[in-house]
RODRENFI-238861 format. One record per residue (C-alpha): residue in one letter; x negated, y, z negated. Coordinates in Angstrom, 3 decimals. Layout:
<kolros>
residuo = a | c1 = X | c2 = Y | c3 = Z
...
</kolros>
This chain:
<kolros>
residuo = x | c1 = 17.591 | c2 = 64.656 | c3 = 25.444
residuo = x | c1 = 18.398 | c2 = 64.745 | c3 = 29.159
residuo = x | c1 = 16.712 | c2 = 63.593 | c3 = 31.732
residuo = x | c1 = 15.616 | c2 = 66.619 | c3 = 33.182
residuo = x | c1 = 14.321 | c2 = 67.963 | c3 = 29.778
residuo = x | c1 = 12.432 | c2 = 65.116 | c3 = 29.581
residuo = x | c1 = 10.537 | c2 = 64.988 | c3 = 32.635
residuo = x | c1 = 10.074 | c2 = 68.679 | c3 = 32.094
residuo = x | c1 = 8.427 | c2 = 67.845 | c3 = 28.943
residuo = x | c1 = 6.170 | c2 = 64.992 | c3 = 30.385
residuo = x | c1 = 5.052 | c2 = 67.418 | c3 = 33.197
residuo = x | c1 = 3.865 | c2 = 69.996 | c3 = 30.655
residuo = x | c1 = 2.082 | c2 = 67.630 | c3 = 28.421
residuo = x | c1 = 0.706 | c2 = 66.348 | c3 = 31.142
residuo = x | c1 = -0.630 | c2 = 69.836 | c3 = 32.291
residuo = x | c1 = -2.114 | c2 = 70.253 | c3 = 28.833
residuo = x | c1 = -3.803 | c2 = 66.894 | c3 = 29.160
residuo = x | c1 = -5.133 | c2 = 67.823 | c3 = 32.394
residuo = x | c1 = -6.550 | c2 = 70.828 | c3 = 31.193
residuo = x | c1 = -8.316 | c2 = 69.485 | c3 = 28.378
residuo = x | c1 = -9.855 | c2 = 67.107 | c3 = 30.162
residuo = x | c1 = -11.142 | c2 = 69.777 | c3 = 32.714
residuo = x | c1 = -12.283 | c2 = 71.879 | c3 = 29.394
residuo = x | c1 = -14.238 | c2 = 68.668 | c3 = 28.112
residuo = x | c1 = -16.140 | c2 = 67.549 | c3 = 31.066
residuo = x | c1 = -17.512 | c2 = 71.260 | c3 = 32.534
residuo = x | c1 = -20.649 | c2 = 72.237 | c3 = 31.326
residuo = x | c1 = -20.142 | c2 = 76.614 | c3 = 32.354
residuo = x | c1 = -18.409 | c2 = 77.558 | c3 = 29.222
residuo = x | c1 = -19.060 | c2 = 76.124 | c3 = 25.713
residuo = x | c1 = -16.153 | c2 = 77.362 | c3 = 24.035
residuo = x | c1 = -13.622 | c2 = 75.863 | c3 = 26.546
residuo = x | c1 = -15.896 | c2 = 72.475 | c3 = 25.888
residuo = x | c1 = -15.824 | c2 = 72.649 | c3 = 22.252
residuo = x | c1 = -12.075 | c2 = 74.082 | c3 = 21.853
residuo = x | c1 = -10.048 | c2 = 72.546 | c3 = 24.991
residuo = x | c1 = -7.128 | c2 = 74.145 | c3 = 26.202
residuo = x | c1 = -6.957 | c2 = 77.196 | c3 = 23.410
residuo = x | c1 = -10.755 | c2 = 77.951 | c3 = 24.518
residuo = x | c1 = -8.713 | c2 = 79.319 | c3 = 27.767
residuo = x | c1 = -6.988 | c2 = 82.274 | c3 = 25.527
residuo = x | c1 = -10.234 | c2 = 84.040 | c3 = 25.187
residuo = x | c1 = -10.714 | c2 = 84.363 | c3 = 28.481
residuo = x | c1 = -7.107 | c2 = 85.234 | c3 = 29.255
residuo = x | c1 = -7.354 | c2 = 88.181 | c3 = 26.419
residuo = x | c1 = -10.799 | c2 = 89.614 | c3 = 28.010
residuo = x | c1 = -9.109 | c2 = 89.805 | c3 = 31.076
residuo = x | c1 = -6.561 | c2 = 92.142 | c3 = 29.986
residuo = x | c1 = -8.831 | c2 = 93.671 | c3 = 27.640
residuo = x | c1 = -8.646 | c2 = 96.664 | c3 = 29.738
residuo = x | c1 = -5.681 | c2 = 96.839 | c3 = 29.321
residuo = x | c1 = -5.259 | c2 = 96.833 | c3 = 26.049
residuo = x | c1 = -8.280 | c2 = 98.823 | c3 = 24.931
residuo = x | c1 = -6.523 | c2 = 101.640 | c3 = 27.098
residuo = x | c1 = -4.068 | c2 = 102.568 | c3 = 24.357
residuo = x | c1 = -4.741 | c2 = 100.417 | c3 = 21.574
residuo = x | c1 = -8.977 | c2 = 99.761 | c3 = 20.802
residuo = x | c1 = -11.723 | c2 = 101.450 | c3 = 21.914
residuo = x | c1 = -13.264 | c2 = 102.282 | c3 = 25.553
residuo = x | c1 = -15.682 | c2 = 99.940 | c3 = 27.107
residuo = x | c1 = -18.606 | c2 = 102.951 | c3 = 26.184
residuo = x | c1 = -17.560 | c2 = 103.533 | c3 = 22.673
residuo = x | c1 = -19.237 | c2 = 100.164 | c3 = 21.068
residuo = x | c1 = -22.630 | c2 = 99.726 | c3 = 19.151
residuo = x | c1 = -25.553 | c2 = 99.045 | c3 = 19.285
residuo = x | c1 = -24.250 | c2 = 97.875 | c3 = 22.544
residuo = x | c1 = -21.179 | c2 = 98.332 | c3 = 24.725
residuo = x | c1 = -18.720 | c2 = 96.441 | c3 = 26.788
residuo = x | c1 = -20.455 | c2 = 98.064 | c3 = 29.974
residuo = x | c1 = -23.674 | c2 = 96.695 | c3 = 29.196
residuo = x | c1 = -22.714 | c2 = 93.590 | c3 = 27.632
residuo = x | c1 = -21.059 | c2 = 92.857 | c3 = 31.084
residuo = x | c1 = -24.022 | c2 = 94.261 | c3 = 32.673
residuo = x | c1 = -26.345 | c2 = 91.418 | c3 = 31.228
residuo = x | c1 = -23.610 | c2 = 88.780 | c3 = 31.435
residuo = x | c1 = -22.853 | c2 = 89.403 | c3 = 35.095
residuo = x | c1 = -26.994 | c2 = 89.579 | c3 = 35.895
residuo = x | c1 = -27.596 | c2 = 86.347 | c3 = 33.868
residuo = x | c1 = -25.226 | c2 = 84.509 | c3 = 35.981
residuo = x | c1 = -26.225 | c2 = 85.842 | c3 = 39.286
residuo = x | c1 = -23.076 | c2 = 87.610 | c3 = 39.462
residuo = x | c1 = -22.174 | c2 = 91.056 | c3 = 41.016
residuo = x | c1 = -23.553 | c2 = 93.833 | c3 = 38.038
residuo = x | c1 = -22.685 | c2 = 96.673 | c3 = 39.775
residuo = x | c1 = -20.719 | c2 = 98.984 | c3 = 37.528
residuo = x | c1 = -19.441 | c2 = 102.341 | c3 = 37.860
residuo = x | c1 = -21.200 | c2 = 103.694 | c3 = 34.565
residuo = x | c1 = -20.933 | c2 = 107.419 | c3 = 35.762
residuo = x | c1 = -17.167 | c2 = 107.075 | c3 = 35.642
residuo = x | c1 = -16.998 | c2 = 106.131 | c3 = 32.150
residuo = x | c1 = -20.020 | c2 = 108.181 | c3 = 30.384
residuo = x | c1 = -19.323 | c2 = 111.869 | c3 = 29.813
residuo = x | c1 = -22.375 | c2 = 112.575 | c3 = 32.141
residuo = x | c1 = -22.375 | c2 = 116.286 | c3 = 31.620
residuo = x | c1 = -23.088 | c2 = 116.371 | c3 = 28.475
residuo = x | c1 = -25.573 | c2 = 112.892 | c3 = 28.483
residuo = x | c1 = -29.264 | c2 = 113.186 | c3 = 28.761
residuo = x | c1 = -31.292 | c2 = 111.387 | c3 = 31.771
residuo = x | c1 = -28.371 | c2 = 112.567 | c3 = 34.248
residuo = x | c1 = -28.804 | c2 = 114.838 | c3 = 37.129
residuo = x | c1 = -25.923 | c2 = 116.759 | c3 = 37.679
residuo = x | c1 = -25.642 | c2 = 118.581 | c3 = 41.226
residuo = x | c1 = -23.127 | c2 = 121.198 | c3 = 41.282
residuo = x | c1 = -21.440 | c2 = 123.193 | c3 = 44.007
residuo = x | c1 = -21.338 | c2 = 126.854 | c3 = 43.997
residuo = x | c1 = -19.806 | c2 = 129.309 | c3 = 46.470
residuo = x | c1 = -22.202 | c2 = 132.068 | c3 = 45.339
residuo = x | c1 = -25.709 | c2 = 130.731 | c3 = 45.450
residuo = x | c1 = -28.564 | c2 = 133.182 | c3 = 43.611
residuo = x | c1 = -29.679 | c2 = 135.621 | c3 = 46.336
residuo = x | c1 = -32.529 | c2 = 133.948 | c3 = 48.356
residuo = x | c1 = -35.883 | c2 = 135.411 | c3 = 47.262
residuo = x | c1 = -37.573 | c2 = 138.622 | c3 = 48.464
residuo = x | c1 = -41.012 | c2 = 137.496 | c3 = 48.538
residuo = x | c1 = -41.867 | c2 = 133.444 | c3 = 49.082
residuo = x | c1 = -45.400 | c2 = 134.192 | c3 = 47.619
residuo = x | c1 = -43.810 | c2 = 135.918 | c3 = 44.221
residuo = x | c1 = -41.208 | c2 = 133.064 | c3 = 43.919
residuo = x | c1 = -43.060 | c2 = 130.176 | c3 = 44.382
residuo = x | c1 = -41.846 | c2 = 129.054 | c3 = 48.134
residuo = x | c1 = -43.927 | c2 = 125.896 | c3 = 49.760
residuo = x | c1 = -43.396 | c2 = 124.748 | c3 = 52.777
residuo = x | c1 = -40.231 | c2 = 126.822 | c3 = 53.122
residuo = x | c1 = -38.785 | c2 = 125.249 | c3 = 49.977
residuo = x | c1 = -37.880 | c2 = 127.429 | c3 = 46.974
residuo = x | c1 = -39.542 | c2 = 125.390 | c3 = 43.770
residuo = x | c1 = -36.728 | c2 = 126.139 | c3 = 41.652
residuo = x | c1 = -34.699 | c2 = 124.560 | c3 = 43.993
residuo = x | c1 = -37.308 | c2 = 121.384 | c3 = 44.622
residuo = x | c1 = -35.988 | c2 = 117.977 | c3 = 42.957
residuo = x | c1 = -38.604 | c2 = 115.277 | c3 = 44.626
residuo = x | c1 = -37.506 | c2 = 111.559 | c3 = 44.059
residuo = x | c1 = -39.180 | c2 = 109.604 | c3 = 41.369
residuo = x | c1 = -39.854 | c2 = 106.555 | c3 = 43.250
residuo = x | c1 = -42.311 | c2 = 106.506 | c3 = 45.520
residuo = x | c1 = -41.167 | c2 = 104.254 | c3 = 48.249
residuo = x | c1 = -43.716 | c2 = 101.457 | c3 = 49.207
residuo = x | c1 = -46.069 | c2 = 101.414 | c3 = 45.791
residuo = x | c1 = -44.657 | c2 = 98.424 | c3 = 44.556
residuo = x | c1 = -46.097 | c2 = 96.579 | c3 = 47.207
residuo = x | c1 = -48.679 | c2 = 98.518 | c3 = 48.313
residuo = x | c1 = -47.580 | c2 = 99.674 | c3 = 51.557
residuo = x | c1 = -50.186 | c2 = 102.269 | c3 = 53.868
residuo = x | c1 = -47.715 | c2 = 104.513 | c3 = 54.153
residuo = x | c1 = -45.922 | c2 = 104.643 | c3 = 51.285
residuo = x | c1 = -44.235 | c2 = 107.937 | c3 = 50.456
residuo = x | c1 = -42.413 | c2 = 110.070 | c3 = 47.422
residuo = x | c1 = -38.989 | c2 = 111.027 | c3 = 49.250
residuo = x | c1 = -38.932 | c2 = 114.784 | c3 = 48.891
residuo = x | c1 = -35.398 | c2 = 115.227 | c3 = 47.446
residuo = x | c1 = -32.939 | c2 = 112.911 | c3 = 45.809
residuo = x | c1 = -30.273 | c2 = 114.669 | c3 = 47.334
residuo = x | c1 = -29.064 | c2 = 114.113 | c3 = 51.073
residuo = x | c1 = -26.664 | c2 = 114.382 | c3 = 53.744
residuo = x | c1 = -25.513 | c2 = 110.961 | c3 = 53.941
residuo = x | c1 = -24.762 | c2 = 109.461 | c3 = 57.359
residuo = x | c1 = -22.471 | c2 = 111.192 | c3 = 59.562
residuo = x | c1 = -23.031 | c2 = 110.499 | c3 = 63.498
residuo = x | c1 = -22.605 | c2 = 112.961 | c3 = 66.055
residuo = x | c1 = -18.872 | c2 = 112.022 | c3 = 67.378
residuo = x | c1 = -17.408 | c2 = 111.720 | c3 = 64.237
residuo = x | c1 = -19.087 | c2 = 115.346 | c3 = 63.700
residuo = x | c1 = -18.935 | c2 = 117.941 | c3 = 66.127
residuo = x | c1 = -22.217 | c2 = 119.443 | c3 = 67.705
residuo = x | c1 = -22.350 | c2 = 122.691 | c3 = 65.288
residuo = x | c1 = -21.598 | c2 = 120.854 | c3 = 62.372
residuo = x | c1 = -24.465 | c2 = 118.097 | c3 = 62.908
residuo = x | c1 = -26.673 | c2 = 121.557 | c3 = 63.599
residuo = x | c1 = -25.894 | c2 = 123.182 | c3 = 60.054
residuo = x | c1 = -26.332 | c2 = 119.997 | c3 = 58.409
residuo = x | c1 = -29.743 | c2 = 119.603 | c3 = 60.122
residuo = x | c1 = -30.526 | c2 = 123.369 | c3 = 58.993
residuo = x | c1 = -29.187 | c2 = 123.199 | c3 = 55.537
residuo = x | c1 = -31.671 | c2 = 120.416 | c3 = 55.023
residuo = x | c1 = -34.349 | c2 = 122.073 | c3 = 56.356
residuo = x | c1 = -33.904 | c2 = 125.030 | c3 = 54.048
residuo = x | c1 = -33.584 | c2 = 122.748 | c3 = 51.199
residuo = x | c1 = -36.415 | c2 = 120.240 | c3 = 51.985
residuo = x | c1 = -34.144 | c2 = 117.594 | c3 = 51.826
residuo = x | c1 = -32.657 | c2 = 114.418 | c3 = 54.636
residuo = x | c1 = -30.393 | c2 = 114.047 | c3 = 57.318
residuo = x | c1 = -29.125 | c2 = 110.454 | c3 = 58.136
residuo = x | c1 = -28.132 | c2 = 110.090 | c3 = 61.869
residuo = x | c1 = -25.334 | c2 = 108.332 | c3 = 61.117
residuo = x | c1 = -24.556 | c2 = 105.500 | c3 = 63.932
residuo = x | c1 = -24.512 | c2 = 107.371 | c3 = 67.002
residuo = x | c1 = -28.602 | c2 = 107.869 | c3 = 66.237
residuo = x | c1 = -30.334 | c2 = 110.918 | c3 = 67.173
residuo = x | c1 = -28.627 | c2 = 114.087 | c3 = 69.423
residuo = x | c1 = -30.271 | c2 = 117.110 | c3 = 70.309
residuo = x | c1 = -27.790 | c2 = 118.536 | c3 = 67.417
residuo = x | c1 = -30.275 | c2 = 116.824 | c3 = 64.887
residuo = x | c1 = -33.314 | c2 = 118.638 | c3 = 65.841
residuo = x | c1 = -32.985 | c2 = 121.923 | c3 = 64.271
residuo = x | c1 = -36.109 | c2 = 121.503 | c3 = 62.020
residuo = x | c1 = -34.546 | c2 = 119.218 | c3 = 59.315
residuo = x | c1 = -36.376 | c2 = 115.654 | c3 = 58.317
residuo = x | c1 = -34.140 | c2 = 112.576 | c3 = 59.898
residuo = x | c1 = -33.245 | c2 = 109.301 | c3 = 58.538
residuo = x | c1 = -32.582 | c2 = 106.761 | c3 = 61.064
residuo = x | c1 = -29.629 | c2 = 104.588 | c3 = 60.537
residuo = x | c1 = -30.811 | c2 = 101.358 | c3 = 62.653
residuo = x | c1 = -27.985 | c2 = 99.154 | c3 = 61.649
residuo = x | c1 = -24.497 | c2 = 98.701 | c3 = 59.262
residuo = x | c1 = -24.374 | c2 = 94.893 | c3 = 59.400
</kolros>
C-alpha cells in the first residue's frame, strides 16, 4: 500500500468516525442516534424520493390511510417548519369534493331580464353569489367583524402598473359581481371609484 492510498484511507475512516460520533451525540433524529452513519441513508433516499416515485412507486397522493402530502404536512407543523404545500397541484381537483373550481368562459349566460324574477340583491345575481365562509373577526370577537362577500377577487394591481381604463373595468367587474378590488401599491386613484368595494393594500414588507 502506498502512501497516498493510505492516507486516503485514514481520511475516510476518519470521516466515518466523525460522523458517527455526530449521529451519537444529537438528540433531533433517533434513527441516526440508534444506527450511526447508515441512519444517514434514509434521509438521503427521502430526499430523492421524488425522484424516484416519479417513474418507479407511487405519487405523493396515492398512499393510505394517509399520504406523503400529509404525512409531510404534520411532520413539517410538528417541527415548526414551513407546511405550506401545493396540494391543488397534485389532487385531481376537478373531480374532488370540497373544491371550488372557478372557470373562465368567453360566453357568459345572458344577464337576466328581470332582477326581481331572478333573484338579484343588491345588484348581485344569486346564482352568481359565492360569500366567504369565514367571517373575519369572530374568532376574537371583533365589533366589526364581517363575512367577506365573495371568495373571489381581483388581487392587487396598482394604478401604474395598470393603465387608467383597465383599473376602471376591474373596479366595475367587481361591482357587478359583488366581489373586491385590491389597490395594489400605488393606493387609491380616481380609476378605483367606479362603484366596486376596495381593499387597501397598506404595506408589502
Amino acid at each position: 500500500m502506498t502512501r497516498t492510498s493510505w492516507w486516503a484511507g485514514a481520511a475516510g475512516a476518519g470521516a466515518l468516525a466523525a460522523v458517527a460520533v455526530r449521529d451519537l451525540v444529537q438528540r433531533e433524529h433517533t434513527l441516526k442516534h440508534n444506527f450511526p452513519v447508515l441512519g444517514n441513508a434514509r434521509y438521503l433516499l427521502e430526499r430523492i424520493g421524488p425522484e424516484l416515485r416519479q417513474y418507479i412507486v407511487t405519487s405523493n397522493d396515492e398512499e393510505r390511510p394517509f399520504s406523503r402530502d400529509q404525512r409531510g404536512w404534520v411532520s413539517a407543523s410538528s417541527k415548526l417548519e414551513n407546511n405550506y404545500t401545493g396540494f391543488g397541484t397534485d389532487n385531481d381537483t376537478e373531480h374532488d369534493e370540497g373544491y371550488v373550481i372557478v372557470k373562465h368562459v368567453t360566453f357568459p349566460t345572458d344577464p337576466p331580464s328581470s332582477s326581481a324574477a331572478h333573484g338579484i340583491k343588491d345588484g348581485v345575481d344569486d346564482h352568481v353569489r359565492l360569500p366567504a365562509a369565514k367571517v373575519m373577526g369572530a374568532a376574537r370577537e371583533r365589533r366589526h367583524a364581517f363575512r367577506p362577500a365573495s371568495v373571489v377577487n381581483v388581487s392587487g394591481m396598482s394604478f401604474g402598473s395598470l393603465s387608467g381604463p383597465a383599473v376602471e373595468a376591474l373596479n366595475q367587474g367587481v361591482a357587478l359581481a359583488g366581489a373586491y378590488q385590491n389597490t395594489g401599491e400605488g393606493g387609491i386613484s380616481p380609476h378605483h371609484r367606479h362603484g366596486g368595494d376596495l381593499v387597501f393594500q397598506i404595506g408589502t414588507g
